[in-house]
N, C-alpha and C positions, 0 to 999 in steps of 0.2 A: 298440834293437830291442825288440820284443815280448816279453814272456814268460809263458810259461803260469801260473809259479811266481806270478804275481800275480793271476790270474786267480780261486784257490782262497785261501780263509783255514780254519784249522780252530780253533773254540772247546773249548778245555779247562777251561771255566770252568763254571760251578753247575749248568746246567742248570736256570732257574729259570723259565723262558717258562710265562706263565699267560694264558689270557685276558684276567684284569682285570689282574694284576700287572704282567703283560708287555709291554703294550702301553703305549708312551708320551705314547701323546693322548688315555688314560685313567687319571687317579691319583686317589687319595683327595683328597676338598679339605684336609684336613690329616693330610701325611704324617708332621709331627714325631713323630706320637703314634705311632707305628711303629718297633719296635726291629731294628735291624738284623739280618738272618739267621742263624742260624747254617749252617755248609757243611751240603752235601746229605745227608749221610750221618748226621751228629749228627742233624739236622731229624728223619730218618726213624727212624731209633733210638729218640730221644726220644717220637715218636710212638706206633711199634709199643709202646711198654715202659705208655704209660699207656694204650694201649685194650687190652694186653694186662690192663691192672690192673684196670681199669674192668669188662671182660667177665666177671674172676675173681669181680668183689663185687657183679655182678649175678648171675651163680649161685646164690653164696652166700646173696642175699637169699632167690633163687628155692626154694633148698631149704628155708631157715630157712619160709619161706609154706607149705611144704607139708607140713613138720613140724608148725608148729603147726592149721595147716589139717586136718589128718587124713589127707588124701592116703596117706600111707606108714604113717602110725601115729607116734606121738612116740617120739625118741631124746634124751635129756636130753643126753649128754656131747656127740651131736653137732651139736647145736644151740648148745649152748655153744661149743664148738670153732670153727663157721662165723662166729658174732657175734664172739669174738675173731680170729681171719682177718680179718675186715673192720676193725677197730680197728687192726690191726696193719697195714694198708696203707693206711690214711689220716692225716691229717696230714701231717707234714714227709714220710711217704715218699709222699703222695700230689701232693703238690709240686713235689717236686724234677723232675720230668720233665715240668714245664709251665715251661720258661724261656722266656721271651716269644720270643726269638730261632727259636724251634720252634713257635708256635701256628699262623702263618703258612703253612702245606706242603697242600698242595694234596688229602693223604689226610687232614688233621687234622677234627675235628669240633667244635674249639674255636673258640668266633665273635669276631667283633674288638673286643664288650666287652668282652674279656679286658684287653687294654690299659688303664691307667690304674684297673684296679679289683682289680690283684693281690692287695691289701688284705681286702677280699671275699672273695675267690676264698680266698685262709688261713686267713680265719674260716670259711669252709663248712668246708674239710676239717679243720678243730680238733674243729668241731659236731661233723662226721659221726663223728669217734672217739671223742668223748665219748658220741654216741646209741649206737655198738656196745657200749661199756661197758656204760653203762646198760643197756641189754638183755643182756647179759650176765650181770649180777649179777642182774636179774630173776628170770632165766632160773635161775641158781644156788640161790633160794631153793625150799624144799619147804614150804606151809603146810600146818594142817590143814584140817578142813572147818567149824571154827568158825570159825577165820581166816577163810574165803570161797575156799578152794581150787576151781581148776576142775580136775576129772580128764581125762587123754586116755589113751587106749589107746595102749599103748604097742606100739611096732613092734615088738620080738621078746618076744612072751611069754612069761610067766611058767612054768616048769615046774609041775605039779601038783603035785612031791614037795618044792618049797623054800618054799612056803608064801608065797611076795610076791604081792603082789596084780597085774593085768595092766593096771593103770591108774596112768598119774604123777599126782603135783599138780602143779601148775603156780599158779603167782600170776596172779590175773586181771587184771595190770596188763601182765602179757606182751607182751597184744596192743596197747597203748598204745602200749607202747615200739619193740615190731616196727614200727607206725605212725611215730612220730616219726624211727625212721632212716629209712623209707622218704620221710616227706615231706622230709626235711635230702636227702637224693639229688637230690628230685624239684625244690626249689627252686633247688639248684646248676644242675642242667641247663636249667631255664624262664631262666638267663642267661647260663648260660656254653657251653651245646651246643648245638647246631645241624647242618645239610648237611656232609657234606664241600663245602670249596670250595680 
């Protein structure tokens, strides 16, 4: 006899149905290069935690540009502070939340040269904590004005009765260096970012 109890199936499985992924009369022409998933939840995890990272060190950059920029007025410790924040989230901890098994997920915005260029991908974020340093340390030194120091005004001024002057020095190689973490960002992403897909 019939029965209904056949009728329904119920999947407790990934949830992984995608347009391109999902559909079996359209696959990559070579899947090998494709690491296995990780479940749903790691996938999304690891996701949220690096565009969480990635949004933090684009602030960061954003503020550091408009410190030096003049926008706010220059803050030396917190310019320093922001460039080490970025150094401190790049490299191995910039890393570890791109396990290929996670690039994969349908919110990611990592593209599928990721695969087979991991390599790359470890040497950018080595650079890119090497460039916050360096700008860092930049950022650290106070020349004079033989040196070739560039003055900024600085964000909270100077009291009239302490006698400091209302302008920092800054090395004029500051802006070099601000430049080269920005293009080590920009070159990562011209291969490794892209759409959500």
């Amino acid at each position: 006899p019939f029965s209904l109890a056949n009728a329904f199936t119920f999947d407790f499985g990934d949830n992984d149905y995608h347009p391109y992924w999902g559909n079996p009369y359209f696959r990559p022409v070579t899947p090998y290069y494709y690491m296995p998933q990780l479940p749903m939840y790691d996938r999304s995890t690891l996701v949220r935690r690096r565009q969480e990272q990635m949004g933090n060190n684009a602030d960061a950059m954003g503020e550091i540009r408009e410190l030096l920029y003049g926008r706010y007025g220059f803050d030396r410790g917190e310019a320093i502070k922001l460039a080490k924040k970025i150094e401190l989230t790049s490299g191995r901890a910039l890393t570890q939340n791109f396990h290929p098994g996670a690039v994969r997920d349908m919110n990611s915005h990592t593209t599928p040269t990721y695969w087979g260029n991991e390599e790359t991908f470890r040497a950018n974020a080595q650079a890119l904590a090497q460039a916050a340093r360096e700008l860092a340390q930049e950022l650290e030194k106070t020349p004079t004005a033989e040196e070739g120091a560039v003055f900024l005004k600085k964000r909270w001024p100077a009291s009239k009765n302490d006698g400091e002057d209302d302008r920092a020095a800054v090395s004029a190689s500051v802006w070099d260096k601000y430049n080269n973490l920005s293009s080590t960002c920009n070159s990562c992403h011209q291969s490794f970012r892209g759409p959500s897909w």
